[in-house]
Jmol script that loads the backbone (N, CA, C; Angstrom):
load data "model"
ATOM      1  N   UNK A   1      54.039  66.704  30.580  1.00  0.00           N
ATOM      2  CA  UNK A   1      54.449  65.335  30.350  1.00  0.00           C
ATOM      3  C   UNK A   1      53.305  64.404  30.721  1.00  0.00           C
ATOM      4  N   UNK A   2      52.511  64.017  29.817  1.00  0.00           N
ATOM      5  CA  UNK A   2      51.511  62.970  29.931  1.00  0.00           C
ATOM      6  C   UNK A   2      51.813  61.962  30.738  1.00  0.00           C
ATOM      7  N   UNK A   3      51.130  61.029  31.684  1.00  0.00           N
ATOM      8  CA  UNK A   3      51.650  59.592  32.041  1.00  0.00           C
ATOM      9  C   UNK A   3      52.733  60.116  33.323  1.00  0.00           C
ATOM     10  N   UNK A   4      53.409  61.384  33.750  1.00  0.00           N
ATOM     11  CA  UNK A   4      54.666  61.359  34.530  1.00  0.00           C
ATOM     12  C   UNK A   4      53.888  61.787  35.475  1.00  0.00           C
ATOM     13  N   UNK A   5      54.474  60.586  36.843  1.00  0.00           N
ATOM     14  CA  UNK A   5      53.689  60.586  38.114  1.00  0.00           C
ATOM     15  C   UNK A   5      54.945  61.543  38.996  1.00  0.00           C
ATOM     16  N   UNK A   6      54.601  62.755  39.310  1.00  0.00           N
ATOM     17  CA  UNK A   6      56.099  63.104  40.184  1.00  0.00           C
ATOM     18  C   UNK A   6      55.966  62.202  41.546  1.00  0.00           C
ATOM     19  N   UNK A   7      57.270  62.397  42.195  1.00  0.00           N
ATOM     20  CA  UNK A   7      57.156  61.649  43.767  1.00  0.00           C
ATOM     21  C   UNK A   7      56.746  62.673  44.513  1.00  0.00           C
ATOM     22  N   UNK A   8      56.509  62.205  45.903  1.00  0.00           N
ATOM     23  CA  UNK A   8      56.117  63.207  46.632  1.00  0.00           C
ATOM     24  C   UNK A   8      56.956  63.908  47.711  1.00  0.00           C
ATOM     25  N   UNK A   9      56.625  64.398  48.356  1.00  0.00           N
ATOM     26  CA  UNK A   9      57.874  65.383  48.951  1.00  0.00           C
ATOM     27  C   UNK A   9      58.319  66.294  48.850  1.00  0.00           C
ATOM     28  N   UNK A  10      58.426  67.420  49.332  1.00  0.00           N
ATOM     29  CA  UNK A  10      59.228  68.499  49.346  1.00  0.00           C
ATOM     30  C   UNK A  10      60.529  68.675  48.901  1.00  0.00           C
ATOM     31  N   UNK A  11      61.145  67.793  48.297  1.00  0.00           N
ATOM     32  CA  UNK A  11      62.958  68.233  48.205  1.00  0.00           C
ATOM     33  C   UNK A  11      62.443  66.846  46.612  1.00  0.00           C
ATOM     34  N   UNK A  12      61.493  66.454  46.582  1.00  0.00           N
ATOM     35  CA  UNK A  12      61.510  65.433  44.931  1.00  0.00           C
ATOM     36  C   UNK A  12      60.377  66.040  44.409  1.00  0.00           C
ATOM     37  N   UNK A  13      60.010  67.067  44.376  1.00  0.00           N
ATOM     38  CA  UNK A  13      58.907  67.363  43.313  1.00  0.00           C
ATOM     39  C   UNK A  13      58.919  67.564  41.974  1.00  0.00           C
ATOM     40  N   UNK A  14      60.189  67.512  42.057  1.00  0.00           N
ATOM     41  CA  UNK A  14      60.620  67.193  39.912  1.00  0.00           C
ATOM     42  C   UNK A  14      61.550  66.104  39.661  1.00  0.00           C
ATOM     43  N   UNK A  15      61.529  65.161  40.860  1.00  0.00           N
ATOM     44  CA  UNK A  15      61.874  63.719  40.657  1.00  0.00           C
ATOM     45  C   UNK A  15      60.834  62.899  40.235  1.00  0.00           C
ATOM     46  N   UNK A  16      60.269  62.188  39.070  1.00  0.00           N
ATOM     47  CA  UNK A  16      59.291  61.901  38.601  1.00  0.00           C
ATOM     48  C   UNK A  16      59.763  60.207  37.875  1.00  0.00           C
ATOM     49  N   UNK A  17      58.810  59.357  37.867  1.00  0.00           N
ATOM     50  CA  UNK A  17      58.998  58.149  37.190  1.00  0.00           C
ATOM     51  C   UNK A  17      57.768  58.077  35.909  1.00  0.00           C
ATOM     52  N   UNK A  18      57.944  57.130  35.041  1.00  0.00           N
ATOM     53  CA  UNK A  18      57.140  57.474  33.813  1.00  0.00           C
ATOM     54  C   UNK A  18      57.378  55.992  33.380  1.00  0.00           C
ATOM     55  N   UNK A  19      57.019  54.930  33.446  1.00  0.00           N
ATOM     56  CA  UNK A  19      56.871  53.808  33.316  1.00  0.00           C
ATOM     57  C   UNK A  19      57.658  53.435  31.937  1.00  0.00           C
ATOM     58  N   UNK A  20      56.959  54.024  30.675  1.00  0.00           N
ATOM     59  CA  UNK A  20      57.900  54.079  29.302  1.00  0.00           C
ATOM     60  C   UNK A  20      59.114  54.743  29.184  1.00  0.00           C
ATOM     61  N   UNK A  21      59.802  55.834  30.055  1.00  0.00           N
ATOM     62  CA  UNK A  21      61.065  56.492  30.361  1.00  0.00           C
ATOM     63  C   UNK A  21      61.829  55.646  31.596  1.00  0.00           C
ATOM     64  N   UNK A  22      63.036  55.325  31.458  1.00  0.00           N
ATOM     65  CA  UNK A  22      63.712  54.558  31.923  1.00  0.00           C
ATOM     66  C   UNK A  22      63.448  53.443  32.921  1.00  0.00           C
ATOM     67  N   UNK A  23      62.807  53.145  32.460  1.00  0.00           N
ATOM     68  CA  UNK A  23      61.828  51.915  32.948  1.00  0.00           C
ATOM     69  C   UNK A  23      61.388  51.849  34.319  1.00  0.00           C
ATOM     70  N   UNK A  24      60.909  53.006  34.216  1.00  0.00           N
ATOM     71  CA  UNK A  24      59.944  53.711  35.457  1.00  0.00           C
ATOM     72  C   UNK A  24      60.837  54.034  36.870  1.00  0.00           C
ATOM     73  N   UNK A  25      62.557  54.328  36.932  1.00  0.00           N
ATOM     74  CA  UNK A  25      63.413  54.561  37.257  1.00  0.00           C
ATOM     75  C   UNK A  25      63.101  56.116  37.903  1.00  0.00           C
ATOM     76  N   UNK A  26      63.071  56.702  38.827  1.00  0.00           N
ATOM     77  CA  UNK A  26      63.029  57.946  39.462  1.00  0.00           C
ATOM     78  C   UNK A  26      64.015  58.503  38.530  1.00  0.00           C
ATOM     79  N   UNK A  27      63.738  59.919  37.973  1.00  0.00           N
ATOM     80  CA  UNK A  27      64.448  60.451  37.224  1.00  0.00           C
ATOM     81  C   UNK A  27      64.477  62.212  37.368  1.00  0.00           C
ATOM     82  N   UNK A  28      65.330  63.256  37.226  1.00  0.00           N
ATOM     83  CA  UNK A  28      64.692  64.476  37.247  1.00  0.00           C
ATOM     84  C   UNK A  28      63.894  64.713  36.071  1.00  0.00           C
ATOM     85  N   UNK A  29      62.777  65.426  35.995  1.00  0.00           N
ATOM     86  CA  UNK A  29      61.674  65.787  35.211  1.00  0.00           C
ATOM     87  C   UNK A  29      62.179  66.271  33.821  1.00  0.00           C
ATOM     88  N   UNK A  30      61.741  66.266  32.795  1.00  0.00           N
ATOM     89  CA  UNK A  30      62.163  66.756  31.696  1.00  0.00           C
ATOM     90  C   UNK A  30      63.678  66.188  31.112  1.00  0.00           C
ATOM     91  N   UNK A  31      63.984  65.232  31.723  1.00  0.00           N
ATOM     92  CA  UNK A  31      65.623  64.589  31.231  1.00  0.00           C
ATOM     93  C   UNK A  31      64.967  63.088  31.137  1.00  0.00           C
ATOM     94  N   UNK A  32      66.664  62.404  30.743  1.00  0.00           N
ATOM     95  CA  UNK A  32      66.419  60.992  31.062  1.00  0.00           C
ATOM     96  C   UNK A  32      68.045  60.620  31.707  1.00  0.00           C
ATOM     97  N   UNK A  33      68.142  61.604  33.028  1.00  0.00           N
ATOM     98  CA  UNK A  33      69.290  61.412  33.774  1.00  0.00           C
ATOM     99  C   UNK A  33      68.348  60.450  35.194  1.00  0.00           C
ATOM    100  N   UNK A  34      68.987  59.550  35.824  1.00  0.00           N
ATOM    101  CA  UNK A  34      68.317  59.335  36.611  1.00  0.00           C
ATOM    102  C   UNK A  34      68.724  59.564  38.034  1.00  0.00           C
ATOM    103  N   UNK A  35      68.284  59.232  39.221  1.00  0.00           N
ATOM    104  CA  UNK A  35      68.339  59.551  40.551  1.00  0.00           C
ATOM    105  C   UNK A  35      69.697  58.863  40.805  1.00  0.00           C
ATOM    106  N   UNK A  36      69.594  57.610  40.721  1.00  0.00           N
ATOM    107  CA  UNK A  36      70.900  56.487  40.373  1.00  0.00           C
ATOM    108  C   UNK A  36      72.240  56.943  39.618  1.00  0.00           C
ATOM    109  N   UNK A  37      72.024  57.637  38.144  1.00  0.00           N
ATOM    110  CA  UNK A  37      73.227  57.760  37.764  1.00  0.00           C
ATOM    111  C   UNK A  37      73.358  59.151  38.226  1.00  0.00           C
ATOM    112  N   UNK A  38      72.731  60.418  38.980  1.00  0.00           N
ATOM    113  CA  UNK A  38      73.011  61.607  39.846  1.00  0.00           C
ATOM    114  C   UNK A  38      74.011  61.203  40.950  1.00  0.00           C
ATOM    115  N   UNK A  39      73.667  60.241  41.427  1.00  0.00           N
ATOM    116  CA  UNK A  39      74.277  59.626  42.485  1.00  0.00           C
ATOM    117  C   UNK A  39      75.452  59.285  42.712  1.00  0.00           C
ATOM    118  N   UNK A  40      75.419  58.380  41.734  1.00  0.00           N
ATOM    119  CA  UNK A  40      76.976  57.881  41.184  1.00  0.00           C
ATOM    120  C   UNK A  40      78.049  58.189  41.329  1.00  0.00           C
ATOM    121  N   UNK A  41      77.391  59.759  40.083  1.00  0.00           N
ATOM    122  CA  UNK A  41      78.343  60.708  39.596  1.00  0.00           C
ATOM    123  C   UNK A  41      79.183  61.636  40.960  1.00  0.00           C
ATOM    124  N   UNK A  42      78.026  61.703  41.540  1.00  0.00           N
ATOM    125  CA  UNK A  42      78.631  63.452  42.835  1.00  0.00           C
ATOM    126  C   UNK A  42      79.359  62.651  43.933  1.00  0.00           C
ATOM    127  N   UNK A  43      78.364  60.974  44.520  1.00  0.00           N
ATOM    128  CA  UNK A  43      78.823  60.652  45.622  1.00  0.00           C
ATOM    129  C   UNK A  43      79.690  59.143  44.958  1.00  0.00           C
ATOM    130  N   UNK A  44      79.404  58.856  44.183  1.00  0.00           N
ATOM    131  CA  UNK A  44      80.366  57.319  43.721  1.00  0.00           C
ATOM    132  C   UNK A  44      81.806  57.698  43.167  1.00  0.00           C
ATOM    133  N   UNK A  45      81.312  59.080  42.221  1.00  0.00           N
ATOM    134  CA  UNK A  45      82.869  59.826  41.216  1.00  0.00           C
ATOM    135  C   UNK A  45      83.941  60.967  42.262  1.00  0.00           C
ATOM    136  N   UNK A  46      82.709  61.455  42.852  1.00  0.00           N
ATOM    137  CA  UNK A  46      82.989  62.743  43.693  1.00  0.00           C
ATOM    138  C   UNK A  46      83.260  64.096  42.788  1.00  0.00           C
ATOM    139  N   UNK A  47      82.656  63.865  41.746  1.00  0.00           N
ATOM    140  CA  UNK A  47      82.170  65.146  40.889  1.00  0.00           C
ATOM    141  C   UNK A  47      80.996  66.051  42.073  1.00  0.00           C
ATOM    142  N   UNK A  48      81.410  67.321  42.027  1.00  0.00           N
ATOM    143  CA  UNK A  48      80.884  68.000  41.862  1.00  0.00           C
ATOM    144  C   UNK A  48      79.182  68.186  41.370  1.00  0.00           C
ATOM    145  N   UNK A  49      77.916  68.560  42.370  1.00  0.00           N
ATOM    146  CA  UNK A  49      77.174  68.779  41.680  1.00  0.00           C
ATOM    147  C   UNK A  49      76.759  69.894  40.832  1.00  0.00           C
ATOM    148  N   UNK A  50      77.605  71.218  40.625  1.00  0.00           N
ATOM    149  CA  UNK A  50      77.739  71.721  39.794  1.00  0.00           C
ATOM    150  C   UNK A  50      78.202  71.255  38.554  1.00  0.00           C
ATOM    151  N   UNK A  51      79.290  70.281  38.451  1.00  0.00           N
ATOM    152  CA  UNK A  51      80.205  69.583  37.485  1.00  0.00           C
ATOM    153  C   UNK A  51      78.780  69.059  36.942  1.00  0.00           C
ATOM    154  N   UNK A  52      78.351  68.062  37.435  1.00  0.00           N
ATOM    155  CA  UNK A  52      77.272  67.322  36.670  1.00  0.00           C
ATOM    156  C   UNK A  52      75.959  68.313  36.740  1.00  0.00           C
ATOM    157  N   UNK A  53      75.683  69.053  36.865  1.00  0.00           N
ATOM    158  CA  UNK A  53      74.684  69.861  36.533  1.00  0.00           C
ATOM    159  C   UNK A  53      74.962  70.537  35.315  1.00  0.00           C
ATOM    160  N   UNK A  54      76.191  71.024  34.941  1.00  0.00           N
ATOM    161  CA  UNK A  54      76.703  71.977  33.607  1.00  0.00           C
ATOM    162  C   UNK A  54      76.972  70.516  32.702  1.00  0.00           C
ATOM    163  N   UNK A  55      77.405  69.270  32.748  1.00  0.00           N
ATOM    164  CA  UNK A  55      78.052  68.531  32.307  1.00  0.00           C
ATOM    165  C   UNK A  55      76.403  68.089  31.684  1.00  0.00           C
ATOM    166  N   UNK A  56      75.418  68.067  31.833  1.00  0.00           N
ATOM    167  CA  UNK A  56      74.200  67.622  31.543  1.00  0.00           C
ATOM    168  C   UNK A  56      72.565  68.521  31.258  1.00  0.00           C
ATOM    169  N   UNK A  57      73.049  69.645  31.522  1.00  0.00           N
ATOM    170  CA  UNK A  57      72.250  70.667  31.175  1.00  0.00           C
ATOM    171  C   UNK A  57      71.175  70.393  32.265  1.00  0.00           C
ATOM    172  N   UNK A  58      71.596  70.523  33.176  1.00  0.00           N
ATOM    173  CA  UNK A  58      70.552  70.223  34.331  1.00  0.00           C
ATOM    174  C   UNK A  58      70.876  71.815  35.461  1.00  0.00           C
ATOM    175  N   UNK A  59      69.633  71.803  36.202  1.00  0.00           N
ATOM    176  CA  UNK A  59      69.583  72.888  37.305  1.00  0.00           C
ATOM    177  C   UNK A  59      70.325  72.796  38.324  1.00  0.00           C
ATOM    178  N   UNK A  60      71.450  73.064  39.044  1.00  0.00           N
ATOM    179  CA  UNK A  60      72.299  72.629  40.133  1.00  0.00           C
ATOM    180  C   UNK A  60      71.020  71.952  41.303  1.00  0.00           C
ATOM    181  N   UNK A  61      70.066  72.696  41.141  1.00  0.00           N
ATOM    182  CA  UNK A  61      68.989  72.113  42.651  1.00  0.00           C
ATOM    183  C   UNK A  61      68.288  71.185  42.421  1.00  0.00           C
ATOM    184  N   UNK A  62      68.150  70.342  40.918  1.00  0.00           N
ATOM    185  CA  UNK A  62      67.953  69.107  40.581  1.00  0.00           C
ATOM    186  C   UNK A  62      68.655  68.079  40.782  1.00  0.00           C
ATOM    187  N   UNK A  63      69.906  68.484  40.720  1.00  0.00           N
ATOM    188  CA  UNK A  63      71.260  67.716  41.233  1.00  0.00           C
ATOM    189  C   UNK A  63      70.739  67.420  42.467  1.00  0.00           C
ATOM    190  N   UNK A  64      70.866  68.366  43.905  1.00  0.00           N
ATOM    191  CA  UNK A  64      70.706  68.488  44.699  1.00  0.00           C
ATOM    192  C   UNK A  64      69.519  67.438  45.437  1.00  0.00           C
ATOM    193  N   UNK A  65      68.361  67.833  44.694  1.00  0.00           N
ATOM    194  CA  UNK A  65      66.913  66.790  44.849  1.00  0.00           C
ATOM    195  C   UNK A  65      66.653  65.395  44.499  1.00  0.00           C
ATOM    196  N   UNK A  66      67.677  65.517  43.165  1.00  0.00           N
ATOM    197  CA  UNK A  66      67.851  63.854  42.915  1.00  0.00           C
ATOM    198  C   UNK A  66      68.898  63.147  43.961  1.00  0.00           C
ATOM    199  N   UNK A  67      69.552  63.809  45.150  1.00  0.00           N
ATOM    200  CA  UNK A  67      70.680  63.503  45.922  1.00  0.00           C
ATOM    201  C   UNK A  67      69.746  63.265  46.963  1.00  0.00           C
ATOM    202  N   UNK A  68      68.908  64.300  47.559  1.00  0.00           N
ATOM    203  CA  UNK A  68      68.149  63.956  48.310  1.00  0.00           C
ATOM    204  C   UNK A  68      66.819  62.634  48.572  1.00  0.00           C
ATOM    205  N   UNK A  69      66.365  62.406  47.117  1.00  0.00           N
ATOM    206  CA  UNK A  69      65.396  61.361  47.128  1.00  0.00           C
ATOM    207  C   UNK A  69      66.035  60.818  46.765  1.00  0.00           C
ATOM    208  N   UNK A  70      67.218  60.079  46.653  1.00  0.00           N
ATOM    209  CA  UNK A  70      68.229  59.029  46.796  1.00  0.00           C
ATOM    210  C   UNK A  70      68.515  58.551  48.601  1.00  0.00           C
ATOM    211  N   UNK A  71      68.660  59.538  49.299  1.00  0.00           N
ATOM    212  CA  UNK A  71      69.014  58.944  50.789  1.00  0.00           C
ATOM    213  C   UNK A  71      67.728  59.010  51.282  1.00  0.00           C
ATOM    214  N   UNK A  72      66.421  59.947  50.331  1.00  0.00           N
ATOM    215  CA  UNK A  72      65.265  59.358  51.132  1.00  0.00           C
ATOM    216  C   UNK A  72      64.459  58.384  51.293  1.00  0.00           C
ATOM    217  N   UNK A  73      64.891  57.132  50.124  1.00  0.00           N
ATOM    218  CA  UNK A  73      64.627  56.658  49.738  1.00  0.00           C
ATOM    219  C   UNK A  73      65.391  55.506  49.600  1.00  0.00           C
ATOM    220  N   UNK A  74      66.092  55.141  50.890  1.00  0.00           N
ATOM    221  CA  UNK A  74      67.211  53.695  50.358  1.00  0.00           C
ATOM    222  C   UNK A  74      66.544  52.397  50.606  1.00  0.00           C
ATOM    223  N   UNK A  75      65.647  52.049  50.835  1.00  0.00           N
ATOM    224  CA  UNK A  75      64.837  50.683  49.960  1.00  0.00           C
ATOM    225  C   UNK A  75      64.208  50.795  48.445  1.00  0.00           C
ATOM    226  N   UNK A  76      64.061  51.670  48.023  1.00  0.00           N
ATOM    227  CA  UNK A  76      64.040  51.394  46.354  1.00  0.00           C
ATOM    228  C   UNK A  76      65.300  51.756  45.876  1.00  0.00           C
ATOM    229  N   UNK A  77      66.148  52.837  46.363  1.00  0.00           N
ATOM    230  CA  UNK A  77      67.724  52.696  45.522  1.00  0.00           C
ATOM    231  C   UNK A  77      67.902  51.180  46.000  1.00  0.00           C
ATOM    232  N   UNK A  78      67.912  50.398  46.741  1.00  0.00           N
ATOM    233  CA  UNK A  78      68.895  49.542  46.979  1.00  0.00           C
ATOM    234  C   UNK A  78      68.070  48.241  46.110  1.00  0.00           C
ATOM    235  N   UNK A  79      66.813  48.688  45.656  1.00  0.00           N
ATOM    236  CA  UNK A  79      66.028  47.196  45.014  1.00  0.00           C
ATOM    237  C   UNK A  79      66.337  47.624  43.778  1.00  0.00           C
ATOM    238  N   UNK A  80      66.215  49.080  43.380  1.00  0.00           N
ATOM    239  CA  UNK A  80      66.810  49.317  41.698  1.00  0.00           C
ATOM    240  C   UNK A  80      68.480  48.762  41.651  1.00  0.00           C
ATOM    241  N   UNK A  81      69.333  48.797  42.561  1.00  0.00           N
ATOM    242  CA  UNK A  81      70.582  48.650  42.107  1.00  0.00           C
ATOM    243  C   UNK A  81      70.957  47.291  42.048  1.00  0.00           C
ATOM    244  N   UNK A  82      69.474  46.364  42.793  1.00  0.00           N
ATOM    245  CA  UNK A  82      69.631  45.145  42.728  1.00  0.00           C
ATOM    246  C   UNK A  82      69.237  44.700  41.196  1.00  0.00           C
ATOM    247  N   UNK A  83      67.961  44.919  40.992  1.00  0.00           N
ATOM    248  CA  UNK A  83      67.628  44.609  39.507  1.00  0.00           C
ATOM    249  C   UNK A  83      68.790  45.124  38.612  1.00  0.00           C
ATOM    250  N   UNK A  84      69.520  46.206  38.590  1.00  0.00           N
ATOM    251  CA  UNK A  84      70.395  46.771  37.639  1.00  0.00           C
ATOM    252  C   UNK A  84      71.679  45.163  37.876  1.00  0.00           C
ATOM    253  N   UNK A  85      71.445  44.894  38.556  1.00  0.00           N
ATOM    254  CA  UNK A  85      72.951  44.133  38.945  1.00  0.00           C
ATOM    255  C   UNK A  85      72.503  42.489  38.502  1.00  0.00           C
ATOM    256  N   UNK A  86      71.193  42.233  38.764  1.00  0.00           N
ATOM    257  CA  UNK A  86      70.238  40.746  37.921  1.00  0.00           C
ATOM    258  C   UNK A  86      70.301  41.525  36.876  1.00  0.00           C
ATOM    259  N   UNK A  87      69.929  41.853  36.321  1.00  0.00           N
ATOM    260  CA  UNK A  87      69.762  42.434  34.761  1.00  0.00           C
ATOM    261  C   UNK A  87      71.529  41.937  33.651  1.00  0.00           C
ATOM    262  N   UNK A  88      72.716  42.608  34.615  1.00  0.00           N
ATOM    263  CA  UNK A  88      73.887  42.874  33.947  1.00  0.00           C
ATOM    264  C   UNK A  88      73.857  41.663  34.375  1.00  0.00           C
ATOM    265  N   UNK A  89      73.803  40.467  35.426  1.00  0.00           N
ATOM    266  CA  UNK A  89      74.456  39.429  35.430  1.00  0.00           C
ATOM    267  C   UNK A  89      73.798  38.240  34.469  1.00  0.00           C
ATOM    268  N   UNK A  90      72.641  38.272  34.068  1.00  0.00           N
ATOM    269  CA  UNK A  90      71.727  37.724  33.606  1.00  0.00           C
ATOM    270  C   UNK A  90      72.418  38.294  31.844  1.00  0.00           C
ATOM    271  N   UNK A  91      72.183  39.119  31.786  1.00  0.00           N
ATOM    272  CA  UNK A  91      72.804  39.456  30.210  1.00  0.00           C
ATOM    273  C   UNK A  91      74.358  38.765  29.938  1.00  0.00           C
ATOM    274  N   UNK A  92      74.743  39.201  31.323  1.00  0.00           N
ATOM    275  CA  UNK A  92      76.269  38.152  30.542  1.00  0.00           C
ATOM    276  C   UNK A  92      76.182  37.068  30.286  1.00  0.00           C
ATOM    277  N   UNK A  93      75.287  36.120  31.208  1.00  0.00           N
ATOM    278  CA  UNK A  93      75.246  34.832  30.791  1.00  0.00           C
ATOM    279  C   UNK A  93      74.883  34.377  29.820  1.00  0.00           C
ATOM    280  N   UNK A  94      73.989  35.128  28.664  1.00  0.00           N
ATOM    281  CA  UNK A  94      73.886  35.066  27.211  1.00  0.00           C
ATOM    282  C   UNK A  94      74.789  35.304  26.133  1.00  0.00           C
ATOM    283  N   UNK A  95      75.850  36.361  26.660  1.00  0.00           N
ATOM    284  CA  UNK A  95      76.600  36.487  26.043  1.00  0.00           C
ATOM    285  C   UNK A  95      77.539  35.469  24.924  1.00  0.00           C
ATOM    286  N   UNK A  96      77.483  34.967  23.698  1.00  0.00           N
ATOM    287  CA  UNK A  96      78.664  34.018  23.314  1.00  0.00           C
ATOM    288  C   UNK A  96      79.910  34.341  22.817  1.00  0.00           C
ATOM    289  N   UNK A  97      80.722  33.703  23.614  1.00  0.00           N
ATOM    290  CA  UNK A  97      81.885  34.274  23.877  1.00  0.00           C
ATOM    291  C   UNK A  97      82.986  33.011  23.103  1.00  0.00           C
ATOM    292  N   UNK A  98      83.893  33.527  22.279  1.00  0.00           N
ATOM    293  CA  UNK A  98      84.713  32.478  21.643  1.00  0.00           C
ATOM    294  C   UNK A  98      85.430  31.353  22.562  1.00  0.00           C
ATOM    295  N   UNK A  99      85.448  30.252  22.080  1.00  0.00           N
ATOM    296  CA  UNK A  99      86.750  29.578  23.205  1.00  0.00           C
ATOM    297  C   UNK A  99      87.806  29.989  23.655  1.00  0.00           C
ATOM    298  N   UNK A 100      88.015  30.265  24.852  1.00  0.00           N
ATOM    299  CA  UNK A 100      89.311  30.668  25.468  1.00  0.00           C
ATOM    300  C   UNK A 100      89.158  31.873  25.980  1.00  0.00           C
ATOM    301  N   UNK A 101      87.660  32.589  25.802  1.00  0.00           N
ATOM    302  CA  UNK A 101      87.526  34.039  26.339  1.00  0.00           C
ATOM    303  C   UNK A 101      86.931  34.032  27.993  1.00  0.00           C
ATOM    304  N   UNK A 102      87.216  34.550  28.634  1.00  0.00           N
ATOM    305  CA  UNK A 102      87.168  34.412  29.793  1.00  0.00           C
ATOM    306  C   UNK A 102      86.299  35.795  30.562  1.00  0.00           C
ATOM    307  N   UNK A 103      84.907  36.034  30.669  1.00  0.00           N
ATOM    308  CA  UNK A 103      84.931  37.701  30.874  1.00  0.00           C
ATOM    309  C   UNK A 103      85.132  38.632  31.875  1.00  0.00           C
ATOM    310  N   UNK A 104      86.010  37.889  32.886  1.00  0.00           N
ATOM    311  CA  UNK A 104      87.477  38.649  33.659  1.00  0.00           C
ATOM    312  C   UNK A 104      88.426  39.135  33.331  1.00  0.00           C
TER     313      UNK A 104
END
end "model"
wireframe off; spacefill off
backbone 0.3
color backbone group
């Protein structure tokens, strides 16, 4: 993969960002699943990281590594989930919405 910088560390060495792939979002290597939506899924859904490893064609110990450089890492999860959250609030406000629509 040309351009893909992996992170460093022992438990993220196929957690990798790539500036043109999800907008340079920590991701496991060879996908476009990211560290964020790994996360979500096992500790936000309480899926299973087997569940989302078969559910995505991913390695159960990628699961695992993208779980790990998620808690190793909680000042950039917490600045990506900020931009993700300016991003969605910023897009709604463009949104045009008929009279009387309310987006609650």
């Amino acid at each position: 993969m040309s351009g893909t910088a992996p992170k460093t560390g022992e438990n993220s060495s196929r957690i990798v960002t790539t500036p043109e792939v999800l907008g340079g979002d920590p991701r496991i290597a060879g996908s476009r699943i990211s560290v964020l939506f790994v996360h979500e899924r096992v500790e936000g859904r309480g899926l299973e990281p087997q569940t989302v490893a078969d559910r995505h064609d991913l390695d159960v110990a990628d699961v695992y590594r993208a779980l790990a450089y998620y808690h190793e890492h909680p000042r950039e999860m917490e600045r990506l989930r900020r931009e993700r959250t300016e991003a969605f609030e910023s897009f709604r406000e463009t949104l045009d919405r008929p009279d009387g629509v309310s987006p609650e």
